[in-house]
N, C-alpha and C positions, 0 to 999 in steps of 0.2 A: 621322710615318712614318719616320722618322731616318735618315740615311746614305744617302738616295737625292740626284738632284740637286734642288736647290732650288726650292719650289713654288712655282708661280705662282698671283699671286690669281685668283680666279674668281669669277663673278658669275652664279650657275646661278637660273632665270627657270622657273619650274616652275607650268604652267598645265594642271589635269588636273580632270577631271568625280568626282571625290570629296574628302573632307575632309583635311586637312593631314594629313600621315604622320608625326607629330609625331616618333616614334622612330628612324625610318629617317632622317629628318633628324639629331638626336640623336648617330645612329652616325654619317653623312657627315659632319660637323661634328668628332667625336670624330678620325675618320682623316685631314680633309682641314683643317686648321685655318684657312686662308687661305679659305675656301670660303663664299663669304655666297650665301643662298639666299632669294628673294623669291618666294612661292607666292599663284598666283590660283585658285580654285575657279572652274570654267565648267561649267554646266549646259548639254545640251545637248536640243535639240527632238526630238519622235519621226521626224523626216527624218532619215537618219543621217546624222554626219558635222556637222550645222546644229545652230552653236551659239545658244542662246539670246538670247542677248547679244553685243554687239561689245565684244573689248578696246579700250581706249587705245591708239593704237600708240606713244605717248609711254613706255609700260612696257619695250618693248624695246629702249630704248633706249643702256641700260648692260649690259644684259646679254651675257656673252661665253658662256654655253652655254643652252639652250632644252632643256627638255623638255616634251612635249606629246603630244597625241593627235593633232588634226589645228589648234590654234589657231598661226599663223605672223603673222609679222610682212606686213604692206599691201605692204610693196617693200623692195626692201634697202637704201634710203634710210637706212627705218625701223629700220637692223641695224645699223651698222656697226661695233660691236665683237663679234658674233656668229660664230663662229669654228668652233660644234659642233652640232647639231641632233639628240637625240635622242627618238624616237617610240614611244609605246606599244600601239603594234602588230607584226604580220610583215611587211605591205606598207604602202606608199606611195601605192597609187594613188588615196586618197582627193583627194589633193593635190599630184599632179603637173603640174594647170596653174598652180599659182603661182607668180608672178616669181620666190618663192626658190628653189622649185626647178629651174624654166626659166632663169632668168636668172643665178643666182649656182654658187659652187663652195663654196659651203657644205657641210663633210665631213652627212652623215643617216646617223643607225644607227638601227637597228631592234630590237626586244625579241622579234625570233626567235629560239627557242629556248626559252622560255617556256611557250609553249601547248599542249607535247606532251603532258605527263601526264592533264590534263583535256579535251583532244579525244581522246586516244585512247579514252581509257575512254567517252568521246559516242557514237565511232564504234564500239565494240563491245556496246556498251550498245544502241543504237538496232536494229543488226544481230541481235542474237540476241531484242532484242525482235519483229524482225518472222520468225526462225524459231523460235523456240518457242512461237508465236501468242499471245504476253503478254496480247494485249489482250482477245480471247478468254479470259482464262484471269481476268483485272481484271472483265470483265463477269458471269461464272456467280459471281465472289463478291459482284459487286455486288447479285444478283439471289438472292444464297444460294443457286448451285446446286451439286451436288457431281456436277459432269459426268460423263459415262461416258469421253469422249476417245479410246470405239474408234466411236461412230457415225460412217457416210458422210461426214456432212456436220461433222463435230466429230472426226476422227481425225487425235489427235495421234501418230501409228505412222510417221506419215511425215516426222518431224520426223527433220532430218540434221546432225550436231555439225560442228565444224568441223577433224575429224582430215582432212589428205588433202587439202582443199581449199584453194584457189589465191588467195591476193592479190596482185592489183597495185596498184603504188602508184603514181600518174602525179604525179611530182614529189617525188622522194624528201629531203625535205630535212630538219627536226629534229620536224615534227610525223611525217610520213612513218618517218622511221625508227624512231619510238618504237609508230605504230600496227603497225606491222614485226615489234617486238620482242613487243608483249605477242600479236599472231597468231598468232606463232612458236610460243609456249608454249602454246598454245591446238593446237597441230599444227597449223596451215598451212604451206603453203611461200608463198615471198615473192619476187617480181620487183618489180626496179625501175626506175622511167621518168625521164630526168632532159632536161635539155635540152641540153647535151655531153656528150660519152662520155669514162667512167669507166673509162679502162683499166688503170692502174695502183694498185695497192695504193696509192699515197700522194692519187690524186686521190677515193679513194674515203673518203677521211676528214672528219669533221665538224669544221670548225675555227673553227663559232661555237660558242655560247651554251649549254651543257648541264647540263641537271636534275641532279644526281648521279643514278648507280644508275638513267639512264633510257636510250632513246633508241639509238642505233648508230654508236658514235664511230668504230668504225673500218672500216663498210660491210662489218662478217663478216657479213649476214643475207642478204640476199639471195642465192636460187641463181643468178640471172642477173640483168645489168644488158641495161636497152635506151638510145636515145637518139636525139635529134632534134625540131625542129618541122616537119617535113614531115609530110604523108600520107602517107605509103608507111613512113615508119618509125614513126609513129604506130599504121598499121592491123597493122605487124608484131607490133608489140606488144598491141593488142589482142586480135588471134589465137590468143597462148601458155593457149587454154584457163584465162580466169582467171575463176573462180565471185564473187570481190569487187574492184569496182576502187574506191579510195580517189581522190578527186581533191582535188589537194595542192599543185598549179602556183599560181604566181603569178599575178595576171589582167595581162596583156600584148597589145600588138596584135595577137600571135601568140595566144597563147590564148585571144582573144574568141570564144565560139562552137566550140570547141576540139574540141565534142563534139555530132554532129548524131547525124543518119539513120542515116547512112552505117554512122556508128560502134558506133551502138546494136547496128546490123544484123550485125556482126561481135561482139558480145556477149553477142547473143542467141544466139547457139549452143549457151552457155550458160545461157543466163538469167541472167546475171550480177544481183546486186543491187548498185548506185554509190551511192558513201557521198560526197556534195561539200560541204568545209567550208571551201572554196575563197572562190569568190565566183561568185554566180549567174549571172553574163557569160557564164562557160567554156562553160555547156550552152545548147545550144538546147532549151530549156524546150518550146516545143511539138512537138519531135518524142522527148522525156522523155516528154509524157503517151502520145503515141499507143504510144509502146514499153511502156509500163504497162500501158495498155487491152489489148493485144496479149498479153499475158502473161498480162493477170485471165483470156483466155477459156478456157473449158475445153474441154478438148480438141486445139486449135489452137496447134499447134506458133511456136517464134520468141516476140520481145518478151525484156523485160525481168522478172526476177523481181520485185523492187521498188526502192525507193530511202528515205535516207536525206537530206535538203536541210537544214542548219543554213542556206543563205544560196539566197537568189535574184534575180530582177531583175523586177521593181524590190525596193527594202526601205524601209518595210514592205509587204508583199503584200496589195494589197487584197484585201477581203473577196471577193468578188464571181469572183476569179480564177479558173480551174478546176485550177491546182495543187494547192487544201486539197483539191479531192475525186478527186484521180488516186489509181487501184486501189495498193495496196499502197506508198503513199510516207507516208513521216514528215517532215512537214515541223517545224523548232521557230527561232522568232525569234532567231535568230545567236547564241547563247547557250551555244557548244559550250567557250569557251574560256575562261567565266569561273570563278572558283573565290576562295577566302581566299586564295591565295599570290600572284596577279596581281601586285598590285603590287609586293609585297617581290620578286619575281623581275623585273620592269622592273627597278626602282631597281637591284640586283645587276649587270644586263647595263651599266645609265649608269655605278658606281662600278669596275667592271672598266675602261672605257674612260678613265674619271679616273687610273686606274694606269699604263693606256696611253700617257698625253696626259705625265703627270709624266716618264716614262722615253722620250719620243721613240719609242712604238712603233708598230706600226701598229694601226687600230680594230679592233675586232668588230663584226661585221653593218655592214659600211660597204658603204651603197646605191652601187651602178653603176648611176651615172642613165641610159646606153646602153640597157643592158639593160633597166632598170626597175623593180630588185629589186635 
């Protein structure tokens, strides 16, 4: 890397649920020369989160940087030259009761910033499948029918684009601002929900992890910002007349259940349809169906247009749940955020921080375990 200050060895512990990245190593090795990299494949069970197998905790022994999805070292015993902790994910909270990260000050970053090009297109994808009646439209060809689409009961005339109409995004962060950007262009207007208030042109800027050519680095999208974990600035925001609310928060003790009755009841004014690729904790799931049942009935004002659930509570959702059969929801197995570039954009956010680490700077996506994000 020449003429920077002198690199230190490293000893990067790379434990992840697909096969060696043989290239991307290749290149880390090409840029970081001092940089020895020991890679364990771990499969993981259909419990999310439960891995297959138990590592050694003898492997992390020498290692001074860890990359991982949720595999950690037993105790920090088991660490002690462990120094960086980077995760292939946006959140943490898969594993925030473990001693490493209860007990140590172990820096954790995170590969936020990542998952916005292919959840956005989930979240717009799923949404105009449920207003353009797709599935209806999958079925007459299933059935080789060549519908009429002005009968009663089959009239697609009331189908409404999305010029004019209102997203909000509750948790504007780098998936958020990119579902932001491509609504924009689609004609929405865009309000945003954050958890501090964003008053100044410089706090409104994106200073993790970004797609090129994706995303809202400098917070020009939005016609208004809101903010808060209270009720009262919660239900303000809900309010602002918004036809799609995106939910985009973090799961936190404050966001547990984030989104009841209450809130629905102030959404329905609209009909809103909520798109949550969040994590399934935020909503209170059975007061989601009754808002849905409430919406399917004809005639009867109030409820929810429909929704959009990539994650819910529990995962995987048993069979049996009455989630798969609430009126107008799409539900699909957490699977909003994967795509071919996942990993090459992980690795990206870990070798930014290896440039970081060489030059004494500060991290990217470096978790505030306060916080919890």
């Amino acid at each position: 890397m020449g003429g920077g200050p002198e690199q230190k060895a490293e000893h990067l512990l790379v434990i992840l649920p697909f096969p060696e990245p043989t290239e991307i190593f290749d290149r880390m090795r090409k840029n970081h020369p001092q940089l020895k990299i020991t890679f364990r494949m771990l499969l993981y069970s259909d419990t999310p989160w439960k891995a297959r197998e138990a590592i050694p905790k003898e492997i992390y022994h020498d290692a001074t940087i860890l990359a991982t999805l949720s595999a950690l070292p037993p105790s920090p015993e088991d660490c002690p030259n462990l120094h960086l902790i980077h995760v292939f994910s946006a959140g943490t909270n898969h594993f925030q009761d473990s001693p490493i990260y209860t007990s140590t000050s172990i820096p954790i970053t995170t590969s936020s910033g990542i998952h916005g090009p292919q959840i956005s297109e989930w979240v717009l994808f799923t949404a105009l499948v449920h207003s353009h009646h797709y599935n209806k439209l999958h079925d007459w060809q299933r059935a080789h029918k060549w519908g009429k689409g002005s009968d009663k009961a089959d009239d697609l005339h009331t189908i409404r684009d999305n010029v004019g109409q209102r997203l909000g995004v509750l948790g504007y962060g780098s998936i958020g601002r990119q579902v932001g950007r491509v609504a924009q262009a689609m004609g929405m207007d865009v309000i945003a929900y954050t958890a501090s208030p964003r008053s100044t042109p410089e706090s409104k800027k994106d200073h993790g992890f970004i797609v090129p050519g994706t995303g809202d680095p400098d917070g020009a999208i939005p016609s208004a910002w809101y903010s808060g974990l209270d009720k009262k600035s919660l239900h303000n925001f809900l309010a602002q007349d918004i036809d799609q609310l995106l939910v985009s928060v973090p799961l936190t003790k404050e966001t547990t259940h984030f989104l009841g009755a209450d809130e629905f009841a102030i959404l329905a004014k609209r009909r809103a349809f909520i798109s949550n690729i969040s994590r399934g904790q935020i909503l209170d799931q059975d007061a989601l169906i009754s808002a849905l049942e409430t919406g399917a009935k004809a005639g009867q004002e109030g409820g929810l247009r429909g929704a959009a659930l990539d994650v819910t509570d529990p995962e995987p959702l048993p069979k049996d749940h009455p989630l798969w059969d609430a009126p107008n929801c799409i539900v699909t197995p957490h699977v909003s955020g994967l795509g071919t570039a996942y990993v090459d954009r992980a690795f990206q956010v870990l070798e930014r921080n290896l440039e970081r680490l060489e030059r004494g700077e500060e991290l990217m996506n470096l978790v505030d375990r306060k916080r919890g994000y």
